[in-house]
C-alpha positions as CSV (number, residue, x, y, z in Angstrom):
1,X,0.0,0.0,0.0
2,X,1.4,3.8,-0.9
3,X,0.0,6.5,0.3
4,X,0.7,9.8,-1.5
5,X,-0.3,13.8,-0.3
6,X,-2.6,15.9,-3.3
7,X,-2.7,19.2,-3.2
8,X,-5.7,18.8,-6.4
9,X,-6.6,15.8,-8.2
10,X,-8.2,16.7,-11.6
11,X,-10.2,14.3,-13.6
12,X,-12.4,14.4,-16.7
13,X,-15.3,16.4,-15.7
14,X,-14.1,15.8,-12.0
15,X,-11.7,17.9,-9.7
16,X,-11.4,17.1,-6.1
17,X,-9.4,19.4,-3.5
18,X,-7.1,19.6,-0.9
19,X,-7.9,15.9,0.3
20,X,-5.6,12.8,1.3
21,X,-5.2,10.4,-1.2
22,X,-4.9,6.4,-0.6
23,X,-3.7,4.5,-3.3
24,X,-3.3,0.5,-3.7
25,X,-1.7,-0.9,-5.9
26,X,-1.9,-4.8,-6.9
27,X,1.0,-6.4,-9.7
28,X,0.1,-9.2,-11.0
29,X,4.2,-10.0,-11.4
30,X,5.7,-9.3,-7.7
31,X,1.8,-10.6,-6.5
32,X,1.8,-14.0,-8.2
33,X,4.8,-14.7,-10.2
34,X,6.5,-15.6,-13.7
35,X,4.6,-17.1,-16.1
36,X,2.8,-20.4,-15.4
37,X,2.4,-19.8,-11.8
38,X,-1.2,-20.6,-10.2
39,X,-3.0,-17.2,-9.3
40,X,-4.6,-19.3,-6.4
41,X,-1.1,-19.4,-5.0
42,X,-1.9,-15.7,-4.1
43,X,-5.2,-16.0,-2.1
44,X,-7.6,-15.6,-5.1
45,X,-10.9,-17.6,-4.9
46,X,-13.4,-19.0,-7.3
47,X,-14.6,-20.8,-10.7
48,X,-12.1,-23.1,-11.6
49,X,-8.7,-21.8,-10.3
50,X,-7.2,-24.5,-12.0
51,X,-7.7,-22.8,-15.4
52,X,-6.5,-19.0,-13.9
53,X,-2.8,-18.4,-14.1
54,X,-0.3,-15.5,-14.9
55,X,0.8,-15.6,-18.6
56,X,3.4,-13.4,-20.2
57,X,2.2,-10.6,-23.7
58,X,4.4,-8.1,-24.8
59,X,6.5,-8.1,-22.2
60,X,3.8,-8.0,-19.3
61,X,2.7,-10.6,-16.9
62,X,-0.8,-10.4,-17.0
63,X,-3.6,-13.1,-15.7
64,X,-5.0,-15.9,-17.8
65,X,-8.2,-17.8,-17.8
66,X,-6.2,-20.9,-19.5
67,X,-10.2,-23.1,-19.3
68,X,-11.4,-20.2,-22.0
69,X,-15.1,-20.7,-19.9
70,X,-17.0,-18.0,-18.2
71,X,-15.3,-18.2,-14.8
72,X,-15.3,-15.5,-12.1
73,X,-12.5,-14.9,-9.3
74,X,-11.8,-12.6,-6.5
75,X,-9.5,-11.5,-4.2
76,X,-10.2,-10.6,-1.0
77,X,-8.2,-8.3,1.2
78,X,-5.5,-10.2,3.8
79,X,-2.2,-9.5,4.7
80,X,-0.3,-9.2,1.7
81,X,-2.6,-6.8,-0.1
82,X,-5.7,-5.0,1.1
83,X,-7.6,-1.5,0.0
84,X,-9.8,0.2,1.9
85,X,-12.7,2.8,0.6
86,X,-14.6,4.4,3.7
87,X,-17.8,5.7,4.5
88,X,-17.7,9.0,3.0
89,X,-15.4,9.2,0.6
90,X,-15.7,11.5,-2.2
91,X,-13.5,9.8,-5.0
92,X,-12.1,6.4,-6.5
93,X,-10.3,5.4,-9.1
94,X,-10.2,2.3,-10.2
95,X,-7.3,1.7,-13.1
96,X,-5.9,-1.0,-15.0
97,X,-2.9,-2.3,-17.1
98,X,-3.4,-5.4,-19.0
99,X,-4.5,-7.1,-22.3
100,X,-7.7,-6.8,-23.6
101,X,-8.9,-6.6,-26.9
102,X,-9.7,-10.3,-27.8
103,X,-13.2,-11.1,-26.0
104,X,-15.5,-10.8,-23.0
105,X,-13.9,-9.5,-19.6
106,X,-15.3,-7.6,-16.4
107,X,-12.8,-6.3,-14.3
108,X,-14.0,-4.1,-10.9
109,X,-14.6,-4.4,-7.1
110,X,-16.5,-6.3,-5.1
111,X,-18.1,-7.5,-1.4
112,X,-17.3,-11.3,-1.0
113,X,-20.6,-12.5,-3.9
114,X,-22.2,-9.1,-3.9
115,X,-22.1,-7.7,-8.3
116,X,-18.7,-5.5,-8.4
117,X,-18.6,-2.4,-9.5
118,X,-16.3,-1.9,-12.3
119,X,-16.0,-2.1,-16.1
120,X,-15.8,-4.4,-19.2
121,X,-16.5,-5.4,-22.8
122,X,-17.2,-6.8,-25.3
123,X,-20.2,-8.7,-23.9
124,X,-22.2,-10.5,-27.0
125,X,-19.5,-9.9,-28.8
126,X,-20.7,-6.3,-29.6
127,X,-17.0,-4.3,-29.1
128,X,-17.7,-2.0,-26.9
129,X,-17.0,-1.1,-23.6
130,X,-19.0,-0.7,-20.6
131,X,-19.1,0.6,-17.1
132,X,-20.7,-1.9,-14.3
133,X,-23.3,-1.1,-11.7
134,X,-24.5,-3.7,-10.1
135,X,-26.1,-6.2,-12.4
136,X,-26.2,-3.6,-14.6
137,X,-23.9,-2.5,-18.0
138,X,-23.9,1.0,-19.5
139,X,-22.6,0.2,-22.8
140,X,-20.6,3.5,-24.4
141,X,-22.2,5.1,-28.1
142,X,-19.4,3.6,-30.5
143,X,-17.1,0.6,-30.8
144,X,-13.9,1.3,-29.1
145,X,-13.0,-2.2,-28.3
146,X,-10.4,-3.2,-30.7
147,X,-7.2,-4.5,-31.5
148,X,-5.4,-7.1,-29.2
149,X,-2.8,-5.2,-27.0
150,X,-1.8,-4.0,-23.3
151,X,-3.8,-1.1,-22.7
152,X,-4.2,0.9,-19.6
153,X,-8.5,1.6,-19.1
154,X,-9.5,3.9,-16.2
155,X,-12.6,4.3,-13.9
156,X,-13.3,7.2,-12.6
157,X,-16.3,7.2,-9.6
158,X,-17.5,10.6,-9.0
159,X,-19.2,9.7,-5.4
160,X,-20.5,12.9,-4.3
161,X,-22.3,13.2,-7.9
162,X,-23.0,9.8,-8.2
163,X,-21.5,10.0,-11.9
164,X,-18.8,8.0,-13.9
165,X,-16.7,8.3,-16.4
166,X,-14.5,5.6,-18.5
167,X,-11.3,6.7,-20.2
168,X,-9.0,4.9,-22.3
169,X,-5.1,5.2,-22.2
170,X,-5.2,8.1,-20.1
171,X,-1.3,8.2,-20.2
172,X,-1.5,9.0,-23.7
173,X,-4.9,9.0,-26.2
174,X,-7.0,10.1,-22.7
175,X,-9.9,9.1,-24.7
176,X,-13.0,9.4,-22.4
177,X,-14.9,6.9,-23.6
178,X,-18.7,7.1,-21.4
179,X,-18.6,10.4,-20.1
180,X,-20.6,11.3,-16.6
181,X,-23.0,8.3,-16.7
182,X,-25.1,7.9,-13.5
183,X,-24.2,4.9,-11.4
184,X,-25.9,4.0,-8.0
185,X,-24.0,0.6,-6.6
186,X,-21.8,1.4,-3.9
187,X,-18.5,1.2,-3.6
188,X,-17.5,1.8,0.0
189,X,-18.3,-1.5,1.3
190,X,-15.8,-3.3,-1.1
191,X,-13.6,-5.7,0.1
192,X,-12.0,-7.9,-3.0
193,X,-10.4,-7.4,-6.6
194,X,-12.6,-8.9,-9.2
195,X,-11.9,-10.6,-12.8
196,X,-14.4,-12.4,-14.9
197,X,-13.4,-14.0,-18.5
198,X,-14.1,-16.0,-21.3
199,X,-10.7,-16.3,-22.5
200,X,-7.0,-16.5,-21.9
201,X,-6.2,-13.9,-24.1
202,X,-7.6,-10.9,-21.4
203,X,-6.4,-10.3,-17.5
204,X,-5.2,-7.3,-15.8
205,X,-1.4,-6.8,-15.3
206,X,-1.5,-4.5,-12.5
207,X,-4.7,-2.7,-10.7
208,X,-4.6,0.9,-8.9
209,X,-7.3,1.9,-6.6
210,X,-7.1,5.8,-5.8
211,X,-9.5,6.9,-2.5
212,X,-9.9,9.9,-2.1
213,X,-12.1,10.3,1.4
214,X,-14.4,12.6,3.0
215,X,-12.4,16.1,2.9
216,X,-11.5,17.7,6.8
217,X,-13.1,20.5,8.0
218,X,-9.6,22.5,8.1
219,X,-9.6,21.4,4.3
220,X,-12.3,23.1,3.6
221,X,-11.8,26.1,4.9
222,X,-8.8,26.0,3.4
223,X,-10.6,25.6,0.0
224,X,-13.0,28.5,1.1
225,X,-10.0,30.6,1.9
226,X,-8.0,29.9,-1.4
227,X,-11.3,30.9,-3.6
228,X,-11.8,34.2,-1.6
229,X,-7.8,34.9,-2.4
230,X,-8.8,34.1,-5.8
231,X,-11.7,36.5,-6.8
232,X,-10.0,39.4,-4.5
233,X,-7.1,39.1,-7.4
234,X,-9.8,39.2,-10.0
């Protein structure tokens, strides 16, 4: 677990202040292992953990569904890797590294067998992505789910607003794929990582949570301070 100090976090259509930023990081690589290596032997659970297992593309170590069925794992929190979302947070990102682009995947966060809240695609074969609430998938306008490769796909929970947004490659194209869509699952209850598949060619390489929690009262009039600063200069 890091833990890192923001003075501003900005987001698509987001922009959080002066808050404390958690951020958990899980690598599928210094988590698991080299290629081959059972992802049961790190404390995931589920649908036939015989068939899940870290395989190597392009140079990252991503996980495998090697039984090409639709199976569902998780990983709950323990010792070795935990993230913790509480009541009142304002924020959380949820970001992933890994391949995708060659079938079905869901990727999010979840209590114990409660639905995750997360993203995915391709289901139906329809190439597009989509953002997960609950049972429920909020499919984006076009088709951006394409071409087999390690991309990096990023969640963004707005939890005051109750909105989302889903950007793609946000280290470079920062192609916001559903913009501000209204989600109501929540996510402060979560205690596990999530993966569902339908093939061994998809699995996340490494997952970042961000939290960004309920902001101080000394932080916000700190805020209140810096706007009245602000408009004085205007």
């Amino acid at each position: 677990m890091k833990r890192l100090s923001l003075i501003g976090l900005a987001t698509a259509g987001m922009l959080h202040t002066i808050s404390a930023a958690s951020i958990y990081t899980y690598d599928m690589e210094a988590n698991v292992g080299s290629a081959g290596t059972l992802l049961s032997s790190d404390g995931w659970i589920g649908g036939d953990l015989a068939g899940w297992q870290t395989g190597s593309f392009s140079g990252d170590l991503y996980s495998r569904n090697t039984n090409d069925g639709d199976n569902t794992i998780t990983r709950p929190n323990d010792a070795q890797f935990s993230f913790h979302i509480p009541a009142g947070s304002t924020f959380v990102r949820f970001e992933v590294t890994g391949r995708m682009g060659a079938g079905f995947f869901q990727l999010g966060l979840s209590q114990g067998s409660s639905t995750p809240v997360g993203f995915g695609a391709d289901f139906n074969n329809n190439d597009k992505y989509f953002i997960l609430d609950g049972s429920t998938r909020h499919y984006e306008s076009g088709n951006s789910y394409s071409s087999d490769s390690i991309k990096t796909v990023r969640l963004d929970l707005d939890l005051v607003a109750g909105t989302a947004d889903l950007i793609l490659d946000p280290n470079g194209g920062n192609t916001i794929v559903i913009d501000d869509r209204s989600v109501s699952n929540s996510v402060t209850s979560a205690d596990s990582l999530y993966i569902r598949n339908n093939t061994r060619y998809n699995g996340p390489s490494t997952i970042t949570i961000t939290v960004i929690p309920e902001p101080s009262s000394t932080a916000l009039l700190g805020v209140g301070a810096f706007a009245v600063l602000m408009l004085r200069r205007r």
